[in-house]
C-alpha positions as CSV (number, residue, x, y, z in Angstrom):
1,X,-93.1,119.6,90.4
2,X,-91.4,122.2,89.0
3,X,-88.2,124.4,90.5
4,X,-88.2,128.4,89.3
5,X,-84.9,130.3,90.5
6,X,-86.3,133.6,91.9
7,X,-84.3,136.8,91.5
8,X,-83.6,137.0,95.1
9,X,-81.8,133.8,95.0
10,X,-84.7,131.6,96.8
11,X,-85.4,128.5,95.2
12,X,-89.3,128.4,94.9
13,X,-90.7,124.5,94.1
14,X,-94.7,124.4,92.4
15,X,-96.1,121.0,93.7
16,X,-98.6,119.6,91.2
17,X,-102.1,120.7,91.5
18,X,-104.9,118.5,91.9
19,X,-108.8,119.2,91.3
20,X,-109.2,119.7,95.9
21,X,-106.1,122.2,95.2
22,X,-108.5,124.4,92.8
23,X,-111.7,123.9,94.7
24,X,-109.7,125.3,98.1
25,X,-108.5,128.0,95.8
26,X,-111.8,129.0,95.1
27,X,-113.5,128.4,98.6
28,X,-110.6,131.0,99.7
29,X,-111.2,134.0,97.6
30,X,-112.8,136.7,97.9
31,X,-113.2,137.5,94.5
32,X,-112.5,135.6,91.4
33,X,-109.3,137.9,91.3
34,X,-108.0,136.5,93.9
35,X,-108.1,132.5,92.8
36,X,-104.2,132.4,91.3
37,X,-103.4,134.0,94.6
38,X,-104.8,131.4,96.7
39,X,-103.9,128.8,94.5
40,X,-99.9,129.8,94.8
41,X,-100.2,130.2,98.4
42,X,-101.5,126.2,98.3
43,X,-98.9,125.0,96.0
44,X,-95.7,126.8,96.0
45,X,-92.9,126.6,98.8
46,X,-90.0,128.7,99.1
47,X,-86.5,127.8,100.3
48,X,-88.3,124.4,100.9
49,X,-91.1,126.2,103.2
50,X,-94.8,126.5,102.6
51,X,-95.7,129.9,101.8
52,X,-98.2,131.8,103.7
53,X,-100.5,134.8,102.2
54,X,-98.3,137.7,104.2
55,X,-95.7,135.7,102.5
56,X,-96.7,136.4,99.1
57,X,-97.6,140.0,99.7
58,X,-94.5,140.8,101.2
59,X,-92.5,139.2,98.3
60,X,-90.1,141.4,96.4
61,X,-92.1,142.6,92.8
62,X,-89.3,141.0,90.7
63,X,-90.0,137.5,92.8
64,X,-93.6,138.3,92.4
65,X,-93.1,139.0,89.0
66,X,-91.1,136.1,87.7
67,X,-93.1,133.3,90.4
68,X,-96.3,134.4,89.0
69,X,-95.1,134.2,85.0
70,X,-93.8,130.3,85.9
71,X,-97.2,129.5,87.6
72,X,-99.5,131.2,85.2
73,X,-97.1,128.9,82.1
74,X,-97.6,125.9,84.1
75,X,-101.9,126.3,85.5
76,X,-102.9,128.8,82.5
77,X,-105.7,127.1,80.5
78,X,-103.5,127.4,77.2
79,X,-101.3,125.3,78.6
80,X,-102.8,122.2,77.3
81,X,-103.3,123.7,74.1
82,X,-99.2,124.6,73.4
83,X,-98.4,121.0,74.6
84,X,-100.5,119.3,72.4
85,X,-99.6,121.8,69.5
């Protein structure tokens, strides 16, 4: 788990993601595109609250911005690569 300080002030917690996590993600988008999306909505809680899909779309850009950097460090597939580096 992993606590990212948003620019609003919110506190927003990314639980560890597990293979049923992705598989949801993937049953829930529309388009490839949308996969991260779904993904955040399933693992990220803000303020101590699950976070809905309005949620994320009515987020301020610079929360958007800087939740979306954290997640991508943390889920990207070079991820694995810089650790083991």
């Amino acid at each position: 788990m992993t606590e990212v300080k948003l620019p609003s002030g919110k506190i927003a917690t990314i639980k560890d993601g597990k293979g049923k996590d992705l598989f949801w993600a993937q049953k829930m988008a529309n388009d490839p595109s949308e996969i991260m999306k779904m993904l955040m909505i399933r693992l990220v809680e803000i303020d101590g609250k699950p976070i809905t899909e309005d949620d994320l779309d009515e987020m301020p850009i610079p929360d958007v911005i800087k939740l979306t950097g954290e997640f991508g460090k943390l889920f990207s597939p070079l991820s694995e690569q810089q650790q083991s580096s």
